[in-house]
N, C-alpha and C positions, 0 to 999 in steps of 0.2 A: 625858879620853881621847877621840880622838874616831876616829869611825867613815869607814875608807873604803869608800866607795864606787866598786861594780865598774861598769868600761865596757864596756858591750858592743859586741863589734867592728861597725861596720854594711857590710850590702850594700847595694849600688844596683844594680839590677837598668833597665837603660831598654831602651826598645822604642818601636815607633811606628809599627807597620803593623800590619792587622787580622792576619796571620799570625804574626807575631811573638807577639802577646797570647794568640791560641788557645795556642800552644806554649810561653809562656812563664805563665800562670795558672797551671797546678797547680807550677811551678817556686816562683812567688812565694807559694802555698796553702803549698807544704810550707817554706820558708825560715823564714815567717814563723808555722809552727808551732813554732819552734826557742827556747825560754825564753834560751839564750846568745846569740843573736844581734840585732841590729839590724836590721829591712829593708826600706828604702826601696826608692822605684818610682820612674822620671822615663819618661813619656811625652814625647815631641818633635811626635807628633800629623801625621805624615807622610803621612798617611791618616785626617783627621777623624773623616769621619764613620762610616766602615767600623770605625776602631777603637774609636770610644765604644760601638760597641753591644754589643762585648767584653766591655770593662771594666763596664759596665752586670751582664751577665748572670755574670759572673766576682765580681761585688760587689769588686771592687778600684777603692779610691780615689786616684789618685797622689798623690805628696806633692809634684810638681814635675811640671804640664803648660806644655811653651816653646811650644805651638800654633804650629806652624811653617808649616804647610802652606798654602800662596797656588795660585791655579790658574796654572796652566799653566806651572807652576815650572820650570825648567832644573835639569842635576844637577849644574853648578856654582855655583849662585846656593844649592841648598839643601844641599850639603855646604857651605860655607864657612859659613851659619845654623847649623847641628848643630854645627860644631865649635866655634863661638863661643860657642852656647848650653848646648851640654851642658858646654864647659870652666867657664864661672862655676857651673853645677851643682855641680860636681865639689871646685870649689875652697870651693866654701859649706858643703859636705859632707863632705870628706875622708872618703870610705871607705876600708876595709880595701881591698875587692876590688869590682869589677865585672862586674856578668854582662852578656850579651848573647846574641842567639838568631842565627843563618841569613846572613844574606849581604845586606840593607838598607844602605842608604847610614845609616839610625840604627846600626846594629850595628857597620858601619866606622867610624865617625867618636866612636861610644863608647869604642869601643876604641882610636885614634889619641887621643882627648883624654887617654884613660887613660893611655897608655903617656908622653905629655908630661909628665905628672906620676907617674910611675914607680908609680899606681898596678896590682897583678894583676887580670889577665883571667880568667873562665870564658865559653868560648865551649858554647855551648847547641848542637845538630846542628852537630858541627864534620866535618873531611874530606869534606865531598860535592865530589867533582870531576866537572867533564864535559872538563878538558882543550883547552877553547875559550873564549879569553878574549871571546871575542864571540857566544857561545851559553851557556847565559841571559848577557845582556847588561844593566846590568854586574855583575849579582852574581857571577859567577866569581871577576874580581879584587876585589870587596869581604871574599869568605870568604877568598880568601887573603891578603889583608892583614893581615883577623884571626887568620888562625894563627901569622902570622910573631908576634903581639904576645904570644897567647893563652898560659898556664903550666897551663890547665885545660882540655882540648880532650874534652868527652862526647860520642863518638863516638854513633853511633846503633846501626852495624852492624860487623863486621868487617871491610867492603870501606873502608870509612871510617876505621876505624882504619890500617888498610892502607895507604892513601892519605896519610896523616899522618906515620906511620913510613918513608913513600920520601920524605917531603920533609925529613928526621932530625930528626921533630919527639920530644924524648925518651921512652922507650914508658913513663919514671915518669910521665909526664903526659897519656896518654892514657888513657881509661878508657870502655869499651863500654857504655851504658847503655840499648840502645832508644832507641828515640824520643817524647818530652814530646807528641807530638800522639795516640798511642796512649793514651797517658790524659787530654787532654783530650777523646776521644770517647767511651771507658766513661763518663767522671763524665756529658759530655752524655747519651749515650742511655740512661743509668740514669736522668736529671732524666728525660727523654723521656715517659717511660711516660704521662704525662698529657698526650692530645694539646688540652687544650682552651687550651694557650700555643701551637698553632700559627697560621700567620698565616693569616687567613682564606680569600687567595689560594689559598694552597697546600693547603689541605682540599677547597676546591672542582675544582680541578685534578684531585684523586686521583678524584675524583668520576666528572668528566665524562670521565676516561682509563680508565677502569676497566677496560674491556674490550680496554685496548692494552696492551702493553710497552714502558714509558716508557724514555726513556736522557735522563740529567742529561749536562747540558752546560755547560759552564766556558769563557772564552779570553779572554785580554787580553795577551799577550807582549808586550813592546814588540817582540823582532826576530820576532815574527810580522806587525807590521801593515805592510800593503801586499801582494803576493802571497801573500802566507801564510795572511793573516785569509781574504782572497777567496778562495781555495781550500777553506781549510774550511766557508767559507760558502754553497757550490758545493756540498759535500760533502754536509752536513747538510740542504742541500735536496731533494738525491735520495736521501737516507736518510726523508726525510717523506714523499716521496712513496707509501709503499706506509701500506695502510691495517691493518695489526696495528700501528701502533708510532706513539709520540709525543713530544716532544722537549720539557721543561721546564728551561729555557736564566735562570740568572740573570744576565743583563747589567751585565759591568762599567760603572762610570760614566766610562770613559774616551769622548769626545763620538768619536772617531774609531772605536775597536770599534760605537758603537752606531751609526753611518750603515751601515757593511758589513753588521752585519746586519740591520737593518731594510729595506733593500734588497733582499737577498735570502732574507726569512725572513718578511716584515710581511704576507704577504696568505694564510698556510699558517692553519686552524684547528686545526691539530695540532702545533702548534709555541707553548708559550708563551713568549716575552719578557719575563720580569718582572723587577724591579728588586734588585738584589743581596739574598741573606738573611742574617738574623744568623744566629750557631753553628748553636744548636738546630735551626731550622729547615732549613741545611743540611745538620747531621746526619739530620732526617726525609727530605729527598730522596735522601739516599746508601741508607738505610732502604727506598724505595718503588722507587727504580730499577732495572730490569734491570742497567746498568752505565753507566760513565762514560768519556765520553768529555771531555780537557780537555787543556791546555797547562798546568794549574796544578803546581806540585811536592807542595803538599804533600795536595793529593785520589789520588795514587799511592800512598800512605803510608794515607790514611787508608779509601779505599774497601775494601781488598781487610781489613779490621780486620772490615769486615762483611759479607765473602764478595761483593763485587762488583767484578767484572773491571773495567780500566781502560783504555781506547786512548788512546796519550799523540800528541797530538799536538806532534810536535817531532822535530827532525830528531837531538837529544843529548840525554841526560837523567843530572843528577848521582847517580839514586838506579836505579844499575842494578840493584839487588838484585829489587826487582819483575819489571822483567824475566826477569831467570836464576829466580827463582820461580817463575814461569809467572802470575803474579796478573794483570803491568801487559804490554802489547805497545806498543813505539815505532812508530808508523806516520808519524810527519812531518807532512809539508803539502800531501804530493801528493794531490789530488783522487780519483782512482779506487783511491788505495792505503785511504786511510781509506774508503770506500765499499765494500771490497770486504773489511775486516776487519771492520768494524759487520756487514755483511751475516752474515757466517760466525758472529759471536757471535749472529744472531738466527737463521739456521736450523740452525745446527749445535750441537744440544745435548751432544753428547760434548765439543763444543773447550769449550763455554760453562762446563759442570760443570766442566772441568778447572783452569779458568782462577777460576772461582766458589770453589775447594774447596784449590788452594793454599795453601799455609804463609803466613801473613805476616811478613815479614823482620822486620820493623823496631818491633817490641817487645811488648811483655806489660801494658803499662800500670802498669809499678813505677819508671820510668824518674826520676822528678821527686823521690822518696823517694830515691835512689840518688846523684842530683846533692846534694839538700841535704846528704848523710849526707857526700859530699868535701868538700866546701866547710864545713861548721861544725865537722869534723877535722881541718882543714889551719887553720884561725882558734884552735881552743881546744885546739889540743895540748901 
């Protein structure tokens, strides 16, 4: 008599940017809690070195890195690598289903390799639209790529779902979960609690500001650089100039953000310039800040988790929820407009509380348990 033996179905879950890993770790933490299931990781590495410090502090090993990432890559030269790379994945692999997180040329092209081989998608913060195929540029059309493909789309919020069911995405396959970046910031600032992993940098900074109101600072857009960047760079330098307040700015590694501001920012003593942080570390500056001002998407999301207002700089933003909350204000790229709402958050404590003390839209931190619990009912039913 012999014995069979059961297969368990496997996920691939790939990713490749330092934001995709934040948001998609506790995805991969809870999947791979699942005794039925299988679950692999394929990193493409789209973003080196930003991303291994992730997976570093995530203790996630991949089981398939295509290290893609060359400088000064075109987003033609590095789609056609991903879909090349991730398809022999795919096909070495044969999973059940595929996840995927946000709007990355990795997350498109996981999903187009996937859909060539007719394997199912789970798109991870699915519906965010800003309705401008050329604001964020190009992830607008990347997330809509992946919806057309997606059979599992985990909304974040209701406007998102919303969003999803006007484009007659079926509402059986839509499902509201929060947002996966909501609990990768409780699991960080629960690790938190022990400041002596922070970077030494940044201990000394909290130091020598002490006596100021700091504002964290974010920006690397692509359709911000060129007038955009130099505007806010404009900005932030008549925001330093008053002496209660001081700006700890971690600079992306893109060589053209860091000429703007170093030019307009390198000779301020109240402005540090320091070099990108891992997780933790920027979860302790969301922690120590007054508030945040940034172009980024997913510090909208994640400041106001810990009661700190947000001024987005960008002229659209896919996650209006913030907004209509009162947490995030769009300000743009205009010079005197973001000067003159930083201003109002530093003297005007009623708008500041109000803006501090906000609901946060976009989840409760049960979001990653909620996705696993579809995805290994829809494999073992």
């Amino acid at each position: 008599m012999t014995t069979q033996m059961t297969i368990k179905p496997k996920i691939l879950t790939i990713f490749g940017t330092r934001p995709e890993a934040i948001k998609l770790f506790p995805v991969v933490q809870a999947l791979s809690a699942r005794a039925s299931l299988e679950t692999l990781t394929c990193v493409t590495a789209q973003h080196r070195e930003m991303l291994d410090q992730v997976l570093q502090i995530a203790d996630i090993r991949p089981d398939f890195d295509l290290d893609l990432m060359k400088a000064n890559q075109s987003l033609d030269d590095l789609t056609g690598r991903l879909l090349s790379g991730i398809g022999k994945t795919l096909d070495e692999t044969k999973p059940k289903r595929v996840v995927v997180q946000g709007d990355t040329a990795t997350a498109m092209c996981g999903a187009l390799a996937a859909y060539y081989r007719q394997i199912p998608v789970s798109h991870v913060e699915a519906g965010l639209r800003s309705y401008n195929i050329y604001h964020p540029w190009p992830e607008e059309v990347n997330r809509k790529i992946i919806g057309t493909i997606a059979d599992q789309h985990f909304a974040p919020t209701e406007t998102s779902a919303a969003a999803l069911r006007k484009e007659n995405i079926p509402a059986e396959q839509i499902y509201i979960t929060g947002n996966t970046v909501i609990d990768a910031l409780l699991i960080t600032a629960n690790k938190n609690s022990d400041t002596s992993s922070l970077y030494p940098i940044l201990s000394e900074l909290y130091k020598k500001f002490s006596g100021r109101r700091i504002i964290g600072v974010t920006s690397h857009r692509r359709e911000n650089l060129g007038d955009g960047l130099t505007n806010i760079a404009s900005a932030l330098r008549s925001i330093a100039e008053r002496d209660d307040v001081a700006l700890i700015f971690p600079v992306h590694l893109n060589p053209k953000v860091r000429a703007i501001m170093q030019d307009a920012l390198g000779d301020l003593d109240n402005v540090a310039m320091i070099e990108p942080l891992d997780y933790p570390n920027f979860v302790s500056l969301l922690n120590h800040c007054s508030f945040m001002m940034t172009d980024s998407g997913g510090v909208q999301e994640e400041a106001p988790a810990l009661g700190k207002p947000v001024l987005v700089m960008r002229d659209t933003t896919e996650r209006p929820e913030g907004v209509e909350a009162g947490t995030a204000k769009l300000v743009g790229t205009d010079r005197d407009v973001i000067l003159a709402e930083a201003t109002r958050l530093l003297d005007d404590e009623a708008h500041y509380l109000a803006m501090a003390r906000a609901h946060n839209p976009f989840g409760d931190g049960t979001a990653s348990q909620q996705i696993a619990d579809i995805i290994e009912n829809s494999l073992i039913a």
